[in-house]
LUMNUMAR-663936 format. One record per residue (C-alpha): x, y, z; residue number from 1. Coordinates in steps of 0.05 Angstrom, whole numbers, plus 5000, padded with zeros to 4 digits. Each point is the difference from the previous one (the first is absolute). Example, Ala and Ser with C-alpha at 12.3 -4.5 7.8 and 13.67 -1.06 7.14 Angstrom:
residues 2
<rec east="5246" north="4910" up="5156" num="1"/>
<rec east="5027" north="5069" up="4987" num="2"/>
END
This chain:
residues 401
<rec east="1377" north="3247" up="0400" num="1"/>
<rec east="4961" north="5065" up="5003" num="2"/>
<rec east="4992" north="5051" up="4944" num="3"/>
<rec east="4974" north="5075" up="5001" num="4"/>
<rec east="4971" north="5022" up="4946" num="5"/>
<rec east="4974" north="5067" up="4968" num="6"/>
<rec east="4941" north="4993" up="4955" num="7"/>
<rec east="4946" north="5039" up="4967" num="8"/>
<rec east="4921" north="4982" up="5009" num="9"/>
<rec east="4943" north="5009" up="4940" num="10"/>
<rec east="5006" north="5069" up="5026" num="11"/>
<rec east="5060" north="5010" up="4995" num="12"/>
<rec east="5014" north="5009" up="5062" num="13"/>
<rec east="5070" north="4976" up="5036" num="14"/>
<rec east="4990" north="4956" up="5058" num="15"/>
<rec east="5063" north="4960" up="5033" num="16"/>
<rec east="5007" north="4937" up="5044" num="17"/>
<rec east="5039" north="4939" up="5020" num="18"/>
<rec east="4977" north="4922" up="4966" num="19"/>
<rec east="5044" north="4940" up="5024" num="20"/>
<rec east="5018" north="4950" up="4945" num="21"/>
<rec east="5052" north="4955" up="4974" num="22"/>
<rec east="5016" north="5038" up="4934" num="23"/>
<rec east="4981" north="5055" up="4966" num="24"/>
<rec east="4953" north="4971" up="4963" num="25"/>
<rec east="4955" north="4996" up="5052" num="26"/>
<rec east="4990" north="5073" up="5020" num="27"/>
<rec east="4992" north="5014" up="4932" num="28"/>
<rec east="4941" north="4955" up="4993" num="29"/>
<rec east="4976" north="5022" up="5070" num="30"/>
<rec east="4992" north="5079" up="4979" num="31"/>
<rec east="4979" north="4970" up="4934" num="32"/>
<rec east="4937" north="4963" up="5033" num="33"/>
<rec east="4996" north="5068" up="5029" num="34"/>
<rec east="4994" north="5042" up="4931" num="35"/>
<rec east="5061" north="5041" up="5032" num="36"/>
<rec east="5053" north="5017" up="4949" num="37"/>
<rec east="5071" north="4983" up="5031" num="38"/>
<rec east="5046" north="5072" up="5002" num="39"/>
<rec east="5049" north="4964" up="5045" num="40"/>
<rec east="5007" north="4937" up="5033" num="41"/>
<rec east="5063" north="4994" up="5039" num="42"/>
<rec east="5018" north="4944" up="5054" num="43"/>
<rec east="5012" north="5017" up="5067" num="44"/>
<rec east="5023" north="4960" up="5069" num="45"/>
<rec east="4953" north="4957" up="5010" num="46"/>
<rec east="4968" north="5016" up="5078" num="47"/>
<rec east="4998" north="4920" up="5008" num="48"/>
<rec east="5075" north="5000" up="5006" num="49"/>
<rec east="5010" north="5062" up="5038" num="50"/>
<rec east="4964" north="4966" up="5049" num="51"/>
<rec east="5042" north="4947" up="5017" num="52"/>
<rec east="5054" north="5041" up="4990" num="53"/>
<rec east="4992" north="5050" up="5062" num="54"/>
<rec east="4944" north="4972" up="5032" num="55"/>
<rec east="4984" north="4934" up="5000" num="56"/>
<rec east="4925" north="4980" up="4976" num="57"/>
<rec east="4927" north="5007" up="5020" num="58"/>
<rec east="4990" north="4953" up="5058" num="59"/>
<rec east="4939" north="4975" up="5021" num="60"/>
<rec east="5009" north="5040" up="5070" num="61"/>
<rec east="4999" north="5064" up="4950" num="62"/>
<rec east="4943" north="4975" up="4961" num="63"/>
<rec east="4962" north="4992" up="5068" num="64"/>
<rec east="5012" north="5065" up="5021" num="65"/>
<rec east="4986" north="5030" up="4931" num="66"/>
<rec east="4930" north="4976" up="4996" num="67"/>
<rec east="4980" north="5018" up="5074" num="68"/>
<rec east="5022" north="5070" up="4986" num="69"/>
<rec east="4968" north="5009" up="4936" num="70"/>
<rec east="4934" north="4971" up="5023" num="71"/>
<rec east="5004" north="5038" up="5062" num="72"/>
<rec east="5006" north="5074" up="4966" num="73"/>
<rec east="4945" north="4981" up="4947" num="74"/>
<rec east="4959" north="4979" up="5067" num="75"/>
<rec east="5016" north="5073" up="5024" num="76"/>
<rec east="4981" north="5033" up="4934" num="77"/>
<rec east="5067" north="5016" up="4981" num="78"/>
<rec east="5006" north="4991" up="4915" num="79"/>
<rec east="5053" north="4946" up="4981" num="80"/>
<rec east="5058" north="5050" up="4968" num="81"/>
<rec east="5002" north="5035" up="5060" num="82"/>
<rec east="4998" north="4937" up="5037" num="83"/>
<rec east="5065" north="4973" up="4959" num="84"/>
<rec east="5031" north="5073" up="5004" num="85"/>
<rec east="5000" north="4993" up="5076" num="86"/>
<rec east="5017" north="4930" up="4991" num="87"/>
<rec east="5065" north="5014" up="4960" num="88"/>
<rec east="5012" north="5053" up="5065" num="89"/>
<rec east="5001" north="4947" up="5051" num="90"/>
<rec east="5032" north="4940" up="4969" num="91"/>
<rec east="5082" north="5006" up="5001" num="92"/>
<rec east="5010" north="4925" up="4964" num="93"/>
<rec east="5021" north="5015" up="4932" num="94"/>
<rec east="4966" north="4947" up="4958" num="95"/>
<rec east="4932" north="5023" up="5039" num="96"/>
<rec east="5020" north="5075" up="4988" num="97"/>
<rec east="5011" north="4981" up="4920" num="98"/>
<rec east="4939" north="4971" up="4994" num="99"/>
<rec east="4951" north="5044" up="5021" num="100"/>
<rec east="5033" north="5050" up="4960" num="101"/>
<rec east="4982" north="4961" up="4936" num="102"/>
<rec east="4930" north="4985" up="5037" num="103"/>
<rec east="4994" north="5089" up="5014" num="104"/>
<rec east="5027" north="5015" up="4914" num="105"/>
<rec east="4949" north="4936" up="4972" num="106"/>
<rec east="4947" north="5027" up="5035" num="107"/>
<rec east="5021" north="5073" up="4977" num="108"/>
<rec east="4998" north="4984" up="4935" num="109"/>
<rec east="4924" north="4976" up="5002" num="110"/>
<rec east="5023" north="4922" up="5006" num="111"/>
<rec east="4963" north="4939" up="5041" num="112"/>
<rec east="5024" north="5000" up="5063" num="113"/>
<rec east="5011" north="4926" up="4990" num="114"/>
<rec east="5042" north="4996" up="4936" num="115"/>
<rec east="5068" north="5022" up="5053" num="116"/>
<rec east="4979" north="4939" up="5045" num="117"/>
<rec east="4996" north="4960" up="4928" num="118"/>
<rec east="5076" north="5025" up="4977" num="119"/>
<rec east="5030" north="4968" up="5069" num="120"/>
<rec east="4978" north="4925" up="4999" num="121"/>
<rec east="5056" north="4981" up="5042" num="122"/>
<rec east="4970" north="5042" up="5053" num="123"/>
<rec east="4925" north="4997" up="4985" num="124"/>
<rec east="4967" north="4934" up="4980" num="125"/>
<rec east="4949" north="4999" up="4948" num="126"/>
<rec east="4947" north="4993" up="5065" num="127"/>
<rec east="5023" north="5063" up="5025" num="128"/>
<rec east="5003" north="5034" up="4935" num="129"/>
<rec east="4925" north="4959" up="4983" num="130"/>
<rec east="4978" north="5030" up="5062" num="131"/>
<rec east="5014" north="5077" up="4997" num="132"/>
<rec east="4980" north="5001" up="4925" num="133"/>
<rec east="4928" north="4971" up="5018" num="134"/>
<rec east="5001" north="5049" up="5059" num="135"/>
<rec east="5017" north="5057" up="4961" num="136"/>
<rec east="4949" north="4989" up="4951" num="137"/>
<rec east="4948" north="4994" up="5045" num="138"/>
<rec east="5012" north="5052" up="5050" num="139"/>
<rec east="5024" north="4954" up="5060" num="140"/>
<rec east="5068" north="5012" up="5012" num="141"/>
<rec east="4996" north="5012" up="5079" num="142"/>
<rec east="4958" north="4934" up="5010" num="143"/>
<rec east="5055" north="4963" up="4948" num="144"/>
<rec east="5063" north="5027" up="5031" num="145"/>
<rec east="4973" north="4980" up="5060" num="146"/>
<rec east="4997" north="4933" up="4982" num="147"/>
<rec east="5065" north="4996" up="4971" num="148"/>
<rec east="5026" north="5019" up="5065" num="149"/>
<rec east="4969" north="4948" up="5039" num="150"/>
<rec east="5023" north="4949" up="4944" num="151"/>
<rec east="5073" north="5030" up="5002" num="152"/>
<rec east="4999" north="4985" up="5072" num="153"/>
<rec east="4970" north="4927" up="4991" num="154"/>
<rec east="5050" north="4984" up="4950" num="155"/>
<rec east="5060" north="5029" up="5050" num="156"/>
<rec east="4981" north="4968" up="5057" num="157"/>
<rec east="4995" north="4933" up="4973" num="158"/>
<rec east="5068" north="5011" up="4957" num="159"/>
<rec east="5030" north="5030" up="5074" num="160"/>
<rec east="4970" north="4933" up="5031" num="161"/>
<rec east="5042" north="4950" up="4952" num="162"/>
<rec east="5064" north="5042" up="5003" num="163"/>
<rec east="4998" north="4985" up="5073" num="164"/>
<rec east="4985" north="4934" up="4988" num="165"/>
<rec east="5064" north="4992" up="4961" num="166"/>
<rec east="5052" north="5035" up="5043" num="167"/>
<rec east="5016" north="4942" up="5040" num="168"/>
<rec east="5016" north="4953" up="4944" num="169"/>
<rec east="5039" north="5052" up="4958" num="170"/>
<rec east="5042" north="5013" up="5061" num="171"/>
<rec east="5017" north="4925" up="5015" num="172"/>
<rec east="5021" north="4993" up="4919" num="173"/>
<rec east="5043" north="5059" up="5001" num="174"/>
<rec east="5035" north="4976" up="5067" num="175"/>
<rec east="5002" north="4930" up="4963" num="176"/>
<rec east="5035" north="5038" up="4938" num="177"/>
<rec east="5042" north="5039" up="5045" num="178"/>
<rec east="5029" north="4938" up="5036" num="179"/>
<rec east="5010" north="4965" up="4933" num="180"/>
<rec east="5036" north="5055" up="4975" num="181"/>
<rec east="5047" north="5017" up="5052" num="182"/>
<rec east="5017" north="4921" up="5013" num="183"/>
<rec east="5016" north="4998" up="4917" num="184"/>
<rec east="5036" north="5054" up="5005" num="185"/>
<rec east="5044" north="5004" up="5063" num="186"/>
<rec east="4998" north="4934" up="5037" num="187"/>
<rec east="4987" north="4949" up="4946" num="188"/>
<rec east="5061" north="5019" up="4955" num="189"/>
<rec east="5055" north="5000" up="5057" num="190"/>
<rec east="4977" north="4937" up="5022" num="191"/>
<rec east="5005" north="4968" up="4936" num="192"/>
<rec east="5077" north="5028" up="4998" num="193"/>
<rec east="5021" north="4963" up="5059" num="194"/>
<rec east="4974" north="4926" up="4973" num="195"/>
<rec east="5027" north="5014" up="4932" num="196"/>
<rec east="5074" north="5014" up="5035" num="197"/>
<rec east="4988" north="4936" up="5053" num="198"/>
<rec east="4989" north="4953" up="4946" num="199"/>
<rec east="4941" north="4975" up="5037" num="200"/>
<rec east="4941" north="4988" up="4951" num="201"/>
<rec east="4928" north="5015" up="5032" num="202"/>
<rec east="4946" north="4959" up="4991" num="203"/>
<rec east="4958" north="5007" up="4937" num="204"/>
<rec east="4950" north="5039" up="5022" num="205"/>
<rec east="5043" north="5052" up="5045" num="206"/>
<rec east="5043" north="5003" up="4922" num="207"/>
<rec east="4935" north="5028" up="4965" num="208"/>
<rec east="4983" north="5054" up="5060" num="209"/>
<rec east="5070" north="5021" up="5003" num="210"/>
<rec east="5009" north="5004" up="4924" num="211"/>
<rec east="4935" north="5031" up="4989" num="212"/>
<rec east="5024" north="5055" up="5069" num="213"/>
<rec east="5064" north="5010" up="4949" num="214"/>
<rec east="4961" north="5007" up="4940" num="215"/>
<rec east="4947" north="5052" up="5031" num="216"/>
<rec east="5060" north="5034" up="5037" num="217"/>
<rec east="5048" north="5005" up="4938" num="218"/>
<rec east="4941" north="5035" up="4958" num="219"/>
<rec east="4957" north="5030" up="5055" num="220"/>
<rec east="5002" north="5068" up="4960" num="221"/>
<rec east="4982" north="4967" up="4929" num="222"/>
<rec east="4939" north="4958" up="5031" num="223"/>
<rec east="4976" north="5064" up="5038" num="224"/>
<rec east="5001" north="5039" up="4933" num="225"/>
<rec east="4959" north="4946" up="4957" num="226"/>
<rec east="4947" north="4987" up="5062" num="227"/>
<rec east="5002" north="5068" up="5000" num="228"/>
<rec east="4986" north="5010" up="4917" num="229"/>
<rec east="4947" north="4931" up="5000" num="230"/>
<rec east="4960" north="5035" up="5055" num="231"/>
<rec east="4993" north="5067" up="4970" num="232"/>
<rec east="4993" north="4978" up="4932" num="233"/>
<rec east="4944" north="4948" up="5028" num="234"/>
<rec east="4972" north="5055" up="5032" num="235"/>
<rec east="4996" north="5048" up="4944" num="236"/>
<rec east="4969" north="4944" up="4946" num="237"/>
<rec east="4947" north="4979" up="5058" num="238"/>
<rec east="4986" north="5078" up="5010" num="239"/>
<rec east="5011" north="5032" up="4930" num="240"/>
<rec east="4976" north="4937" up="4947" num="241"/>
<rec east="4930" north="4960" up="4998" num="242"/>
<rec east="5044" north="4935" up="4980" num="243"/>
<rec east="5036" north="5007" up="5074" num="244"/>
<rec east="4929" north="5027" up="5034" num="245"/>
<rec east="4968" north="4938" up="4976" num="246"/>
<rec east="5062" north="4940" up="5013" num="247"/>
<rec east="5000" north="5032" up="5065" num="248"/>
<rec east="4923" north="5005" up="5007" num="249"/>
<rec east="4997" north="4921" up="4981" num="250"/>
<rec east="5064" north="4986" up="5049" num="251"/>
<rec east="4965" north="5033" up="5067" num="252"/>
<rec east="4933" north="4965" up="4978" num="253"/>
<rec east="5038" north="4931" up="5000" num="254"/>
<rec east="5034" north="5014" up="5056" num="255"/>
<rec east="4983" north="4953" up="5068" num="256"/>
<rec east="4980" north="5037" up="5055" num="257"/>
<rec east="5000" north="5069" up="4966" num="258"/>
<rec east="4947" north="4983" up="4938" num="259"/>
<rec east="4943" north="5000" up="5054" num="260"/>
<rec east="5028" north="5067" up="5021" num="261"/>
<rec east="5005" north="5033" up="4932" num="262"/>
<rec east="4932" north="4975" up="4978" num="263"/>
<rec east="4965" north="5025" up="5055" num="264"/>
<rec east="5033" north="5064" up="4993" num="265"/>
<rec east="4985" north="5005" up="4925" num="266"/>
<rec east="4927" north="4975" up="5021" num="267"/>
<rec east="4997" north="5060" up="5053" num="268"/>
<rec east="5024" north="5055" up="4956" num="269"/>
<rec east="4955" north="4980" up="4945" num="270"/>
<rec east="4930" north="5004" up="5053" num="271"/>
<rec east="5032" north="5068" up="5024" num="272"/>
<rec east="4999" north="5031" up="4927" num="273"/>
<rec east="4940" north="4978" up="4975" num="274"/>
<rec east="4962" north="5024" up="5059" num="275"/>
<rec east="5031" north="5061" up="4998" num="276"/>
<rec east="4997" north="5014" up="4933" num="277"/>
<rec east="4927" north="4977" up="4997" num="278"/>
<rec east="4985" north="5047" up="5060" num="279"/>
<rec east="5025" north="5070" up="4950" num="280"/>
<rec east="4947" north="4971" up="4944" num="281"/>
<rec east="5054" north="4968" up="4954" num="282"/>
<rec east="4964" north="4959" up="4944" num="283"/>
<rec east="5007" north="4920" up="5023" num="284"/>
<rec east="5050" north="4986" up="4942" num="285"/>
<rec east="5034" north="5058" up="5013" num="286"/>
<rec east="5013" north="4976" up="5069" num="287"/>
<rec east="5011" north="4929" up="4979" num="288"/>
<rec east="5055" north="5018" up="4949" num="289"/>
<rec east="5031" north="5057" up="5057" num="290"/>
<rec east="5003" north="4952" up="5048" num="291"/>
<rec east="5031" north="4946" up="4955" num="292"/>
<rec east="5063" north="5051" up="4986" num="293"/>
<rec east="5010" north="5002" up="5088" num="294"/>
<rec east="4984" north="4920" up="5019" num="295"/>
<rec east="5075" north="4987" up="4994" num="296"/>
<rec east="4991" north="4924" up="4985" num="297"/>
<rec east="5003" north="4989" up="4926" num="298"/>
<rec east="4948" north="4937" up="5003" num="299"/>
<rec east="4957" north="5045" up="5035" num="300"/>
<rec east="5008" north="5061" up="4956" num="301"/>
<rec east="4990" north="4953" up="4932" num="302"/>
<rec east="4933" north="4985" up="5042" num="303"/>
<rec east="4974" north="5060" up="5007" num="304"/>
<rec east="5013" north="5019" up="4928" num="305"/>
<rec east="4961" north="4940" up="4978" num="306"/>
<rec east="4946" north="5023" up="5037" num="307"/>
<rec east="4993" north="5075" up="4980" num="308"/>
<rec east="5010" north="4985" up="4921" num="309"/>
<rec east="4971" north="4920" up="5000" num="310"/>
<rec east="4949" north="5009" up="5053" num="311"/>
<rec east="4980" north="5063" up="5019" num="312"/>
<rec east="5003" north="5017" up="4920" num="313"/>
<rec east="4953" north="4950" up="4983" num="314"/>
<rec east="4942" north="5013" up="5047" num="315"/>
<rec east="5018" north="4951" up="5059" num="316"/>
<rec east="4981" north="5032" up="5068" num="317"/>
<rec east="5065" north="5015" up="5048" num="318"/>
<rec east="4982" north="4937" up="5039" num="319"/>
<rec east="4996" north="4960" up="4938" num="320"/>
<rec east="5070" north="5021" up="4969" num="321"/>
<rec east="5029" north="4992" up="5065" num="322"/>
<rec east="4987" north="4924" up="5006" num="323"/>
<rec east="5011" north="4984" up="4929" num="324"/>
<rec east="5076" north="5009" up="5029" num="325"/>
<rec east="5032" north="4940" up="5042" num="326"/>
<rec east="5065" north="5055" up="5024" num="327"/>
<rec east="4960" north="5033" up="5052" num="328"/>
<rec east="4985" north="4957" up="5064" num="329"/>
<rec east="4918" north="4975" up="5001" num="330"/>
<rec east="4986" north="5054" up="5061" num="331"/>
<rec east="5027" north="5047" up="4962" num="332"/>
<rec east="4956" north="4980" up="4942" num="333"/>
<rec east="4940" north="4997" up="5043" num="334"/>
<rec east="5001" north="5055" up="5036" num="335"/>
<rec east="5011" north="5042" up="4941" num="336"/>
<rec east="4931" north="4965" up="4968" num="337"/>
<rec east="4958" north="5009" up="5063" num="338"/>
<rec east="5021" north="5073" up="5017" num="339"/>
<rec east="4982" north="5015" up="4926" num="340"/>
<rec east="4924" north="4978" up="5009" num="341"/>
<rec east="5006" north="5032" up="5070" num="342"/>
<rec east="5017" north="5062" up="4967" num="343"/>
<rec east="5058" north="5010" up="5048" num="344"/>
<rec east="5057" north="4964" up="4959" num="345"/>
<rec east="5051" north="5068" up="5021" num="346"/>
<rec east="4985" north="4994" up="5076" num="347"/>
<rec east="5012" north="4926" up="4997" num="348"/>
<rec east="5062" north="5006" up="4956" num="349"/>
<rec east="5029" north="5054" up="5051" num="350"/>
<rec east="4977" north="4946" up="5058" num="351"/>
<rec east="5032" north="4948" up="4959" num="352"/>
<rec east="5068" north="5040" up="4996" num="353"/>
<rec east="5007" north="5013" up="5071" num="354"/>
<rec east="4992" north="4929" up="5002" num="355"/>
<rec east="5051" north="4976" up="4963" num="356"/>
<rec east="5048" north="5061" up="5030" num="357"/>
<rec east="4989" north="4961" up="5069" num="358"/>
<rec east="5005" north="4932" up="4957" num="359"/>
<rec east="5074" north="5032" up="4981" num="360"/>
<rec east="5025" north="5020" up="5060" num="361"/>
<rec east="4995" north="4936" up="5035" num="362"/>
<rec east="5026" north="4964" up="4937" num="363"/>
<rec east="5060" north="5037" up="5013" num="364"/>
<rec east="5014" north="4993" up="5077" num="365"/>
<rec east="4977" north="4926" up="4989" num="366"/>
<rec east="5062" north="5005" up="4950" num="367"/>
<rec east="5044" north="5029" up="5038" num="368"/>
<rec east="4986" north="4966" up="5056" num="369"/>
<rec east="5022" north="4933" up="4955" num="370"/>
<rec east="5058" north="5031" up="4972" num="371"/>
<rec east="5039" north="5026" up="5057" num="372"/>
<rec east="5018" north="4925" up="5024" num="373"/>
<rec east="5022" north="4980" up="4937" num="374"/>
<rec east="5038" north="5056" up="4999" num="375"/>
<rec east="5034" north="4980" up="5066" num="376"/>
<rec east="5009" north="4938" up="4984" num="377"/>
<rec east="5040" north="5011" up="4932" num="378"/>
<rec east="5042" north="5049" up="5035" num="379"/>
<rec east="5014" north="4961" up="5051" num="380"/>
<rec east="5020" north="4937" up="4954" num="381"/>
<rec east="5040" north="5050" up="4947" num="382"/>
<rec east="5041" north="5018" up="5064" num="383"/>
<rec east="5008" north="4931" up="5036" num="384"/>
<rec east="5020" north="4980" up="4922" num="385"/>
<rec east="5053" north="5044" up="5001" num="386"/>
<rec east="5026" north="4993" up="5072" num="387"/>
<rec east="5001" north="4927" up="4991" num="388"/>
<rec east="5048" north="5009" up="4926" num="389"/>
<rec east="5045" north="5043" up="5048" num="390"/>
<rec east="4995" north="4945" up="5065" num="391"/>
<rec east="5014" north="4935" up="4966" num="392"/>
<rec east="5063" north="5020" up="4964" num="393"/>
<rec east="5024" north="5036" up="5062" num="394"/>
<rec east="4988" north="4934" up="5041" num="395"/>
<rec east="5034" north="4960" up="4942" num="396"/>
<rec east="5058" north="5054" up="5000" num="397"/>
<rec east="5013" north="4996" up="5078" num="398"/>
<rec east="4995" north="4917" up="4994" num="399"/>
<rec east="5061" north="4993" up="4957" num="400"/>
<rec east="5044" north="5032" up="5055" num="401"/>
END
C-alpha cells in the first residue's frame, strides 16, 4: 500500500511525498530514518493496482521502448524531466502513463531517479534497478539505458522464440481437451442410455469409459469450477509465496526433457547479469548477490549466495569461489576462472550468455519436436479408446437381433 505523508525537516520546513509499505509502521520509521517529523500520513490507492485495473502492466515491449527513448534524448542533450514530460505526452497505455508520473513527482521532489524503478519489482528486476542506480551515480545513463535496451530486446526475442515453439503443442492439447469434453458431454452419456434400456452389458472396459463419459457429463460444471480454483490458486502460491516459487523451481529442475531447458536458461540469465552489471562498475559481490535474486533456479541462486558471503567474503578470487561450487556446469566454472586472469571475465560472461540463449532455443524445438508425436499419438489412442467403448457394444447390441 502507499502512504502520503506531511512532515517537517530540522528546519522546520514541510516537505510531502508518497512511501509504499505494508503498515503504518513503516512510513513512520521511513521519515523517522529521515529526521522528518510526521504531520500527516494518510494511505492512498496504491498506483500498483491502478495499473492492472485500467491498463494492464509494464511489458517488456514498453520497457524496450522506454529505454531507447530515454537514452536517445539524453544522446540529443535533452535533460531527463523533460525527457519523461514528453514521454508522459506520447504514451496513451495507462500503466505506462501512471508511471512516469510517479517517475516526473520523485524526481521533483529531489529523489534518485532509481528509487521509482525500485518501488515496481514486478516490473523492474533488481538488474534493471542495479543498473540505472550505478548509472546514475556515475554519470552514464545514455551508455546504460542503452544497454538495457539491447538486453530488453535479447530477453524478448528469445522469450518470442519459445512461445512459438509451444503453439503447436498447446493447440493439439486443447483440441485433445475439446474432443474429450464434447464426447463426455454429448455423445458418451446418450450412448450409455441406450445399453442401460437394452439390457445388454458392455464389456468391461467400454463399462469404465462410458461410466467415467456419465460421470464427467453429469458434473461437467462442478469439475470445470475446481480445475478452474486448483489452477488459479496453484498459480497464485507459485507466483505470490517463496514455498510455491521453490516446489515449483525443484519440480521444472526434475523434470525430463525440460530440466536441461530450465538450467540452461537459469545459466544464461545469470552470464547476462553479471556482465552487465560488471560493465556499469557494480562491486563483484554486489553483482554476485544481484544476480543471485534474477537466476530463477533456487540451486543456482543458493550458489551464488555461497559464493558472495563464503567465497568472495573470505578473500577467494571469483574463479576460485566459482569452482568451490559443484551446481554450475565445469565450462561454466572455467571460463569464469580464465576470463578472470584474462581480465575480460564480463565480455566472456556476455559471450557465454548468448551461448547458452542459442543452447535454449534449440533445447526447446528439440522438445517440441519430441513432444508433438506423443501428443498425436495419445490423442489418437484416447479417441480410438472411446470409439471402440461405443463399437463393441453396438456390435453386441445388433448381434442379439
Amino acid at each position: 500500500m502507499v502512504f502520503h505523508y506531511v512532515a517537517a525537516n530540522a528546519e522546520g520546513k514541510m516537505v510531502e511525498g508518497d512511501f509504499e509499505g505494508n503498515v503504518l509502521n513503516d512510513a513512520l520509521q521511513y521519515l523517522a530514518g529521515r529526521e522528518l517529523r510526521p504531520i500527516s500520513v494518510k494511505e492512498v490507492k496504491s498506483a500498483n493496482s491502478g495499473w492492472k485495473n485500467i491498463g494492464g502492466s509494464i511489458t517488456t515491449e514498453d520497457k524496450v521502448f522506454l529505454t531507447k527513448y530515454i537514452a536517445l534524448m539524453l544522446r540529443v542533450g535533452t535533460d531527463l524531466l523533460s525527457a519523461i514530460n514528453i514521454l508522459i505526452a506520447d504514451f496513451d497505455k495507462p500503466a505506462v502513463r501512471s508511471f512516469l508520473t510517479q517517475v516526473r513527482d520523485d524526481l521533483g521532489r529531489g529523489r534518485p531517479f532509481y528509487e521509482t524503478f525500485e518501488r515496481h519489482p514486478e516490473s523492474f528486476s533488481p538488474t534493471f534497478v542495479s543498473l540505472v542506480k550505478a548509472a546514475e551515480a556515475s554519470g552514464s545513463l545514455e551508455k546504460t539505458f542503452n544497454d538495457l535496451s539491447a538486453m530488453l530486446e535479447q530477453e524478448a526475442e528469445l522469450k518470442s522464440r519459445i512461445r512459438s515453439a509451444m503453439v503447436y503443442p498447446i493447440v493439439l492439447v486443447s483440441a485433445a481437451s475439446g474432443i474429450i469434453v464434447f464426447l463426455s458431454t454429448f455423445a458418451l452419456p446418450k450412448v450409455a442410455g441406450v445399453f442401460s434400456n437394452s439390457g445388454i452389458k458392455p464389456p468391461l472396459f467400454s463399462q469404465i469409459v462410458l461410466g467415467t463419459g456419465l460421470f464427467i457429463g453429469q458434473n461437467i460444471i462442478a469439475i470445470a469450477v475446481t480445475l478452474a480454483v486448483l489452477i488459479g490458486g496453484g498459480i497464485w502460491v507459485v507466483r505470490k509465496t517463496d514455498t510455491g516459487r521453490r516446489a515449483f523451481s525443484n519440480f521444472l529442475a526434475h523434470l525430463p526433457v525440460i530440466n536441461g531447458i530450465y538450467r540452461d536458461l537459469a545459466i544464461q540469465r545469470m552470464a547476462s547479469t553479471i556482465s552487465s552489471l560488471m560493465k556499469a562498475g557494480l562491486p563483484i559481490m554486489q553483482t554476485i548477490s544481484v544476480a543471485s535474486e534474477t537466476v530463477g533456479l533456487r540451486e543456482y541462486k543458493d550458489a551464488l549466495v555461497r559464493i558472495a558471503n563464503d567465497g568472495l567474503a573470505k578473500g577467494f578470487t571469483v574463479g576460485e569461489a566459482f569452482k568451490r561450487e559443484q551446481a554450475f556446469p565445469k565450462m561454466v566454472s572455467n571460463l569464469v576462472a580464465i576470463s578472470e586472469k584474462a581480465g575480460h571475465i564480463d565480455e566472456v560472461l556476455n559471450t557465454l550468455a548468448q551461448f547458452y540463449a542459442a543452447t535454449v532455443d534449440e533445447r526447446v524445438k528439440s522438445a517440441v519436436a519430441l513432444l508433438e508425436p506423443v501428443l498425436l499419438l495419445l490423442m489418437g489412442m484416447m479417441v480410438a479408446l472411446i470409439a471402440l467403448s461405443i463399437i463393441v457394444p453396438i456390435y453386441q447390441l445388433t448381434s442379439s437381433f
